[in-house]
C-alpha positions in Angstrom: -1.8 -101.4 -6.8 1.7 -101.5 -7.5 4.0 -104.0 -7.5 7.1 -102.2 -7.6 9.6 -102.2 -4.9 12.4 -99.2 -6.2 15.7 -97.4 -4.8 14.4 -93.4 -3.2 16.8 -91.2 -1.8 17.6 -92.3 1.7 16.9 -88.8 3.3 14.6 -87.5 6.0 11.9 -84.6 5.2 13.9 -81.4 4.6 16.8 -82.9 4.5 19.1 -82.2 1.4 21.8 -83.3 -0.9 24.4 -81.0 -2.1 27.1 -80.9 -4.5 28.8 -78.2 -6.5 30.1 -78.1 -10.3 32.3 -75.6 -11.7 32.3 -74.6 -15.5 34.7 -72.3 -17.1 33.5 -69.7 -14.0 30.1 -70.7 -13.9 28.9 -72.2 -10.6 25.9 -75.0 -10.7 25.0 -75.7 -7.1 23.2 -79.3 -7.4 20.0 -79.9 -4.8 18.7 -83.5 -4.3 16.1 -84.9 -1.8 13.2 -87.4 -1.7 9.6 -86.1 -2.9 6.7 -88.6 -3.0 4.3 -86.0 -4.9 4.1 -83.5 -6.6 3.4 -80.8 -4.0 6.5 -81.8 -2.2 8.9 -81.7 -5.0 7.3 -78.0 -5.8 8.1 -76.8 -2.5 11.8 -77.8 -2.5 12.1 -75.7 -5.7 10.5 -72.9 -4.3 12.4 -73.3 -1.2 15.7 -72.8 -3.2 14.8 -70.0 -5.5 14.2 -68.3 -2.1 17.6 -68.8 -0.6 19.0 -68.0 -4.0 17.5 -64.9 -5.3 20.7 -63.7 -6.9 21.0 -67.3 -9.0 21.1 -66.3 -13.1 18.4 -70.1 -13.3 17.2 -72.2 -10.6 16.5 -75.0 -13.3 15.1 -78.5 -11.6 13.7 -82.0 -12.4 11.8 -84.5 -10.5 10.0 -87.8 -10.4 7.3 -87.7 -7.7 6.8 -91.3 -7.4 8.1 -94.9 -9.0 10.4 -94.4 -11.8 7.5 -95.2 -14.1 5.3 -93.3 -12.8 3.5 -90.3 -15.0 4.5 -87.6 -12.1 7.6 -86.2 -13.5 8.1 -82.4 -14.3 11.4 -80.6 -15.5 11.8 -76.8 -16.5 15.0 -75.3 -17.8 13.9 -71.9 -16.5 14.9 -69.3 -18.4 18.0 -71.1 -20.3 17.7 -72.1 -23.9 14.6 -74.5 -24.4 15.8 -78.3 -24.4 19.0 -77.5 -22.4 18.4 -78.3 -19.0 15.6 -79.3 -17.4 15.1 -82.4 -20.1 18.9 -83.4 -19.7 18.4 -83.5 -15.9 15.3 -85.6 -16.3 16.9 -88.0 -18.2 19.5 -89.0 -16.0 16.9 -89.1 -12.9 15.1 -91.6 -15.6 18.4 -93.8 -16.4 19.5 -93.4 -12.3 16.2 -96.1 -11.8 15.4 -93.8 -8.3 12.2 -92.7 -7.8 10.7 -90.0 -5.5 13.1 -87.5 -5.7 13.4 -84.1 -7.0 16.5 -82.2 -8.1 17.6 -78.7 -9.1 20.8 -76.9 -10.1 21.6 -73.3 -9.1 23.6 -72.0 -11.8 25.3 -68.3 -11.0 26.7 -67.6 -14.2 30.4 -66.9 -14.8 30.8 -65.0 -17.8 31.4 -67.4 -20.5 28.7 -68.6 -22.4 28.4 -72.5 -22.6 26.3 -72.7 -25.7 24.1 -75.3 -26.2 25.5 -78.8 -26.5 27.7 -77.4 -23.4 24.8 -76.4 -21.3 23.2 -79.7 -21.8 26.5 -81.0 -21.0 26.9 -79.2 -17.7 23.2 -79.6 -16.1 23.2 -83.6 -17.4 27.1 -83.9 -15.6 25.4 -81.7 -12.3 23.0 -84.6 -12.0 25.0 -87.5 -12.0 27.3 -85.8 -9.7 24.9 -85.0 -6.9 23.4 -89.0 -7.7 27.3 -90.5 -7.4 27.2 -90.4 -3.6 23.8 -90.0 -2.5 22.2 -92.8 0.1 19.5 -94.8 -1.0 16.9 -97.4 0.2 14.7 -99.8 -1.0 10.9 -98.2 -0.7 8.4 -101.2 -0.8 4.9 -100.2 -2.1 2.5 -102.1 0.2 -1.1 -102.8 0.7 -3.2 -103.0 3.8 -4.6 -106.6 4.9 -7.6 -106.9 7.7 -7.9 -110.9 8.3 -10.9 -111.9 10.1 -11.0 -115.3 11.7 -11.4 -118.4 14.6 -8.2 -118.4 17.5 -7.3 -121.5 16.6 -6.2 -120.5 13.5 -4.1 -117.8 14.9 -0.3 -119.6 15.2 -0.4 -121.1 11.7 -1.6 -117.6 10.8 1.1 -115.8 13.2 3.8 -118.5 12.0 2.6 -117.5 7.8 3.2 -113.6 8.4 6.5 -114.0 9.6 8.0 -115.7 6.2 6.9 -112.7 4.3 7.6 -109.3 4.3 5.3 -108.0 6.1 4.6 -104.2 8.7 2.4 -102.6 10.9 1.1 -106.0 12.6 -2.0 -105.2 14.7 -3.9 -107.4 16.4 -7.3 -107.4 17.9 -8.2 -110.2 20.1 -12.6 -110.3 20.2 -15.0 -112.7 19.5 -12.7 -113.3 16.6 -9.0 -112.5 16.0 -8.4 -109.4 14.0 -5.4 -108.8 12.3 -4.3 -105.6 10.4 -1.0 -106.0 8.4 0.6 -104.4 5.4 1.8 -106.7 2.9 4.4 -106.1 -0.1 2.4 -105.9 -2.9 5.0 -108.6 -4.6 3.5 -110.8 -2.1 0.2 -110.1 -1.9 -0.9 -113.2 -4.2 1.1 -115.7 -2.7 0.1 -114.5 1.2 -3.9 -114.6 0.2 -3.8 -117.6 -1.2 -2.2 -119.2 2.0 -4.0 -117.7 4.5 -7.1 -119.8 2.5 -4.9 -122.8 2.5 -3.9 -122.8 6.6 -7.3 -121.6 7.5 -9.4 -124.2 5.2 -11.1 -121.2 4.0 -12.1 -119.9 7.6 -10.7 -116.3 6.9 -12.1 -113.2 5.8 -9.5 -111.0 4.4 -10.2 -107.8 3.2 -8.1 -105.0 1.1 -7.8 -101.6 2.0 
């Protein structure tokens, strides 16, 4: 369980990010959008190498996930080893974001860049397309069913709403039964008051 809340790309699915860079005739095209895994970050790059089959590199970096997380891929496909794809990851790793995915179309202009250049040009593409783009704050969450007696149910009804808190369902049987997903920054504090304004007369279980 996570109990990071982080800044994502504020985009809808399939919806993209564009900005352009232009150096000493060589175009880099700069693709950003929000990917929560793996798979979805893959098929943005593959989406672009298909509407740009004439691009000398479709080069690309992502972080499918929070920024710490382990899901992170970069390739500098085809230009000199080091020169891209790790320059673009760091910057998505000093930006803070998490689940996004990025990847710079380079049509090549003629003039070579050499290395520190390249690296240059594919670390400035970055924190171009990153200047502008909207973000919001994605809050990692955990699912809370609480089990108990009605006439615990307005202190309970009256605890939810000081926390952060979604996705309130409620189930009225023998017993209330209450589905709700909790930040995970509040998941101590919220368990240990349900026990406190029930006198222990809840079950609460984790998803």
């Amino acid at each position: 369980m996570s109990n990071t809340n982080y800044p994502v790309p504020a985009l809808a699915s399939l919806q993209i990010w564009q900005t352009e860079l232009e150096i000493k005739r060589s175009k880099f095209l700069t693709f950003a959008a929000c990917a929560d895994s793996r798979e979805v970050a893959e098929k943005f790059i593959r989406s672009l190498r298909e509407q740009h089959p004439q691009a000398n590199h479709v080069c690309w970096a992502y972080i499918a996930g929070a920024p710490n997380t382990t899901v992170r891929s970069m390739s500098d496909d085809g230009e000199p080893s080091g020169t891209a794809g790790m320059p673009m990851l760091k910057v998505l790793q000093h930006s803070g974001l998490g689940d996004i995915v990025v990847a710079v179309v380079r049509y090549f202009g003629g003039t070579k860049l050499g290395t520190g250049g390249l690296q240059r040009a594919y670390s400035d593409a970055v924190a171009q397309v990153l200047v502008d783009l909207p973000t919001v704050q994605k809050v990692s969450r955990t699912l809370l069913t609480l089990i108990y007696d009605y006439a615990h149910d307005g202190a309970v009804g009256r605890l939810l709403e000081r926390y952060d808190v979604a996705d309130i369902k409620a189930d009225y049987g023998q017993q209330v039964q209450v589905s709700v997903a909790v930040s995970n920054n509040d998941i101590s504090a919220v368990k240990a008051e349900l026990v406190n304004v029930t006198a222990g007369q809840i079950i609460i279980e984790v998803d």
